[in-house]
PAZAKOL-79122 format. One record per residue (C-alpha): residue number from 1; residue in three letters; chain; x, y, z. Coordinates in nm, 3 decimals. Each point is the difference from the previous one (the first is absolute). Layout:
<doros>
+-----+------+------+---------+---------+---------+
: pos : code : unit :      xx :      yy :      zz :
+-----+------+------+---------+---------+---------+
: NUM :  ALA :    A :       X :       Y :       Z :
...
+-----+------+------+---------+---------+---------+
</doros>
This chain:
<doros>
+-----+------+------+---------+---------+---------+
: pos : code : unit :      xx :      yy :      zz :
+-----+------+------+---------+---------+---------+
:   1 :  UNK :    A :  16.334 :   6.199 :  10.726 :
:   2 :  UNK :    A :   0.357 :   0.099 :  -0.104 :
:   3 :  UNK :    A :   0.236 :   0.288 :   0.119 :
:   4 :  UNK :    A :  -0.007 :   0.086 :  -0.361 :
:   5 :  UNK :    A :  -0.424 :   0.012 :   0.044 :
:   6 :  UNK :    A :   0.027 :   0.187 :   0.324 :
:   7 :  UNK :    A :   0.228 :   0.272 :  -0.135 :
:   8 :  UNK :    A :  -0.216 :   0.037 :  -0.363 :
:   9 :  UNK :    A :  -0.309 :   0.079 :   0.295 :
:  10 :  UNK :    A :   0.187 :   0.260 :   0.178 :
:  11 :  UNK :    A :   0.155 :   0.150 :  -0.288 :
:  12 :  UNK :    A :  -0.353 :   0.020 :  -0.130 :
:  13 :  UNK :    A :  -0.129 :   0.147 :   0.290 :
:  14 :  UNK :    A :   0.264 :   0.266 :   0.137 :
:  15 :  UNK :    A :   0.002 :   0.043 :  -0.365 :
:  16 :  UNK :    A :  -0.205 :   0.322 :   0.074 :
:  17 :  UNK :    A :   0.214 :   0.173 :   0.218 :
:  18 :  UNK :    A :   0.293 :   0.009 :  -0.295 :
:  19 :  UNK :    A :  -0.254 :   0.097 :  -0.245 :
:  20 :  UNK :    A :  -0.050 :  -0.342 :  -0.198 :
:  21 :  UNK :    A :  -0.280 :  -0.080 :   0.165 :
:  22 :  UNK :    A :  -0.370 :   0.029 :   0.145 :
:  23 :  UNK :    A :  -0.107 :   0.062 :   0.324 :
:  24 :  UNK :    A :  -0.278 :  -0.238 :  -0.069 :
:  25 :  UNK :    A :   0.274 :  -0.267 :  -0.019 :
:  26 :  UNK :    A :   0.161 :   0.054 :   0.328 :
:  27 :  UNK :    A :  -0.330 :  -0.012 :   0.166 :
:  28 :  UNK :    A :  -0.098 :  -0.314 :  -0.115 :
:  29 :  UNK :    A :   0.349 :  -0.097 :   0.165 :
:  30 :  UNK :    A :  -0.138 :   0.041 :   0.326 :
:  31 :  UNK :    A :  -0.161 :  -0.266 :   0.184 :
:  32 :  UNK :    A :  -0.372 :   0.143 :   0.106 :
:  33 :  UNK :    A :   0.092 :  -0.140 :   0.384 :
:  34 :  UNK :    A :   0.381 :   0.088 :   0.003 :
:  35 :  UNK :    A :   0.169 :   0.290 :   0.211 :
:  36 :  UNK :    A :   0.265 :   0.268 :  -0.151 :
:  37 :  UNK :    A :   0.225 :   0.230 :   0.152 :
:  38 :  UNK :    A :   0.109 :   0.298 :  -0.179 :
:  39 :  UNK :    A :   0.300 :   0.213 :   0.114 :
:  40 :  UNK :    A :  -0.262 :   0.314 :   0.073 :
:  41 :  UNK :    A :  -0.232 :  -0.179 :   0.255 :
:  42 :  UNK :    A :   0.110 :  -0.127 :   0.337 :
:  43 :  UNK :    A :  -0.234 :  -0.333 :  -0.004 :
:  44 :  UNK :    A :  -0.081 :  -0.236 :  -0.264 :
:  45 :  UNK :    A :  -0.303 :   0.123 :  -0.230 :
:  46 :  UNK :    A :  -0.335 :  -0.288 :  -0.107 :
:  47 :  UNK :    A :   0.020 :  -0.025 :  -0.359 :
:  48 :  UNK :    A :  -0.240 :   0.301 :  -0.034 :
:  49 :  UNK :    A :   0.162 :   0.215 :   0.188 :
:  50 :  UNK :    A :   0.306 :  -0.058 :  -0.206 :
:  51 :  UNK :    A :  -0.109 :   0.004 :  -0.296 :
:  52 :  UNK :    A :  -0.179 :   0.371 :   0.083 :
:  53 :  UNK :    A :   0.368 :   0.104 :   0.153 :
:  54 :  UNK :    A :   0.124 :  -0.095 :  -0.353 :
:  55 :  UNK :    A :  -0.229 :   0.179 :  -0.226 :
:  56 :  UNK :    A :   0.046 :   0.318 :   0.235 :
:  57 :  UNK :    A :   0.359 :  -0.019 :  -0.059 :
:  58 :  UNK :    A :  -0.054 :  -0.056 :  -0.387 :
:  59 :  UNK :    A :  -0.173 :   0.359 :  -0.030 :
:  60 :  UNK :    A :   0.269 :   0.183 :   0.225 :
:  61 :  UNK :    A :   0.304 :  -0.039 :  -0.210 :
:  62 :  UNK :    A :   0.118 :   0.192 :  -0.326 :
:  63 :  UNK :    A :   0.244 :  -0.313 :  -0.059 :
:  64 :  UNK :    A :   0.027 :  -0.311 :   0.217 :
:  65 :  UNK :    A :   0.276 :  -0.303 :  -0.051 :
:  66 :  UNK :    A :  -0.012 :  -0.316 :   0.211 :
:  67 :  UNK :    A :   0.333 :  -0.167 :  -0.113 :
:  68 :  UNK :    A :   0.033 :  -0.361 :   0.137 :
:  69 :  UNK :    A :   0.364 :  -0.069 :   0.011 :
:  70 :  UNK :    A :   0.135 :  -0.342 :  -0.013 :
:  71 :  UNK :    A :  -0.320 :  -0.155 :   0.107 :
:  72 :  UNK :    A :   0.003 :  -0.398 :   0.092 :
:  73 :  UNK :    A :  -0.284 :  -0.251 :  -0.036 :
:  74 :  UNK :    A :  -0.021 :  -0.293 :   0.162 :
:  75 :  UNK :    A :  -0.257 :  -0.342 :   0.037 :
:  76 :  UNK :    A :  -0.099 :  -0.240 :   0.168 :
:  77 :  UNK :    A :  -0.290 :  -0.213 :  -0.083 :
:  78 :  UNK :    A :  -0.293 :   0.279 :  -0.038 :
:  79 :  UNK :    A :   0.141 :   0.289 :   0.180 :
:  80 :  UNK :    A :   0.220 :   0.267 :  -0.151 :
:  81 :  UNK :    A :   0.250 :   0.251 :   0.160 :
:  82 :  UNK :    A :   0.132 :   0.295 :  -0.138 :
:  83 :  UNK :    A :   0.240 :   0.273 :   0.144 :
:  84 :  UNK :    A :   0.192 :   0.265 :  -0.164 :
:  85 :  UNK :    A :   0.118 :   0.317 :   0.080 :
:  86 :  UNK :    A :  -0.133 :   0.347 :  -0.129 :
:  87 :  UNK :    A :   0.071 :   0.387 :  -0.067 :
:  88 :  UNK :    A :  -0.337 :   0.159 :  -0.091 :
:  89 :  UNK :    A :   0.019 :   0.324 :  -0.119 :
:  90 :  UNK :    A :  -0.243 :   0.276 :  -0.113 :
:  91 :  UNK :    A :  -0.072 :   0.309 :   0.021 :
:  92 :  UNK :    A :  -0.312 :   0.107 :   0.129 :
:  93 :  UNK :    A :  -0.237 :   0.229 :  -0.155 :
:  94 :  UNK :    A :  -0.011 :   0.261 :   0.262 :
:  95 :  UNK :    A :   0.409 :  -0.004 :   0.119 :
:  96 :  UNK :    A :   0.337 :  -0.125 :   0.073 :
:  97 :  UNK :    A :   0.109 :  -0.346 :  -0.163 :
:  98 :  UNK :    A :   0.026 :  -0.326 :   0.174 :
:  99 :  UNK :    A :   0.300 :  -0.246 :   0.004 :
: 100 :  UNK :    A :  -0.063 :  -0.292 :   0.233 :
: 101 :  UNK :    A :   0.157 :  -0.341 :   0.029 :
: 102 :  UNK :    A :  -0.144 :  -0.298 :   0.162 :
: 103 :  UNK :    A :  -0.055 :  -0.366 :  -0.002 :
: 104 :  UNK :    A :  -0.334 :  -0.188 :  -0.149 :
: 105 :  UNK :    A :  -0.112 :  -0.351 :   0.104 :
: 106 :  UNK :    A :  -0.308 :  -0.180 :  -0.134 :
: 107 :  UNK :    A :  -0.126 :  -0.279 :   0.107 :
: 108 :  UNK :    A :  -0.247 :  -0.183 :  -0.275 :
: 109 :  UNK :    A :  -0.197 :  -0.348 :  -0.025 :
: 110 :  UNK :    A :  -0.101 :  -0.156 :  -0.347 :
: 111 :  UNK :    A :  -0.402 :   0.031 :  -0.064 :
: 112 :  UNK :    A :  -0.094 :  -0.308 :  -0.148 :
: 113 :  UNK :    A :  -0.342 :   0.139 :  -0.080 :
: 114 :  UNK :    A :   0.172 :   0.289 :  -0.250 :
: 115 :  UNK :    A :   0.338 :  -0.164 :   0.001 :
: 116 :  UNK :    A :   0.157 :   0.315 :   0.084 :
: 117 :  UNK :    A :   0.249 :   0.128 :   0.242 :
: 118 :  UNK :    A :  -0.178 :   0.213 :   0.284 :
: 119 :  UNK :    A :   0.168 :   0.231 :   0.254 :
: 120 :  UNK :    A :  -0.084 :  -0.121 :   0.383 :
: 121 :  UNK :    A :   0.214 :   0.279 :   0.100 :
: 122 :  UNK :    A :   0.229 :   0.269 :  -0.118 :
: 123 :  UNK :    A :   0.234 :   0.202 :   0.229 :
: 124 :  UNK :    A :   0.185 :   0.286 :  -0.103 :
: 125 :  UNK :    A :   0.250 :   0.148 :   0.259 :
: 126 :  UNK :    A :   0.248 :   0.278 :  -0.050 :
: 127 :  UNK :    A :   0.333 :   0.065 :   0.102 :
: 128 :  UNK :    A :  -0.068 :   0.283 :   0.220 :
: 129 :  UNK :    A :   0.367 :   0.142 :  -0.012 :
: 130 :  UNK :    A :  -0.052 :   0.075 :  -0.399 :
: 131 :  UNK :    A :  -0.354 :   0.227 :   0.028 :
: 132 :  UNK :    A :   0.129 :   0.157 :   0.299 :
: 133 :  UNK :    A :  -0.095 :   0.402 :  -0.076 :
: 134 :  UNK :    A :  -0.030 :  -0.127 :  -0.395 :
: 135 :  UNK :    A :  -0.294 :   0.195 :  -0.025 :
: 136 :  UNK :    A :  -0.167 :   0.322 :   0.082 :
: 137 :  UNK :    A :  -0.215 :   0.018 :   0.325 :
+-----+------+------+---------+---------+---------+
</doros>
């Protein structure tokens, strides 16, 4: 339960969305009971719901980059924070490309029984004044 531990698990599970890793592994990132809020959806999404918003968005896009930039991990006792900002661009398979920039925060807790990091919470926000008119429609 190191920083070092806490960033090999999220490197390992946003892994996917840079192309070096599965989307199997970012799932089992997510805590079954936690609550995510993506930068498309105005309310926080149940686990299933989330993880359905994610594979939709997986099978839209001709390329797709998540780049975390200067992330920071941080904890204390069993609980993990991470926050970092982001540019994900893509282009999508039917048109325009995307350019956004935003901020990420996860909060995580230690599971003793796999003694793994899991996600209670991820939270992706953008910068609205950077995707302003970015793409078409």
């Amino acid at each position: 339960m190191t920083p070092a531990s806490l960033e090999s698990a999220f490197r390992s599970a946003f892994g996917v969305f840079w192309g070096q890793g599965k989307l199997e592994a970012f799932l089992a990132f997510l805590e079954p009971d936690g609550a995510f809020i993506d930068e498309d959806t105005p309310f926080a999404l149940d686990r299933p719901a989330f993880e359905d918003h994610v594979r939709f968005h997986l099978g839209l896009w001709e390329s797709l980059e998540w780049i975390a930039r200067e992330p920071r991990f941080l904890v204390a006792g069993s609980t993990g924070v991470i926050t970092t900002a982001f540019t994900l661009r893509g282009k999508p398979k039917d048109a325009g490309f995307r350019l956004r920039h935003g901020l990420c925060s996860v909060l995580c807790h230690w599971d003793a029984g796999t003694r793994s990091w899991r996600a209670l919470s991820i939270h992706l926000d953008p910068l609205l004044g950077h995707i302003e008119h970015a793409s078409p429609g």
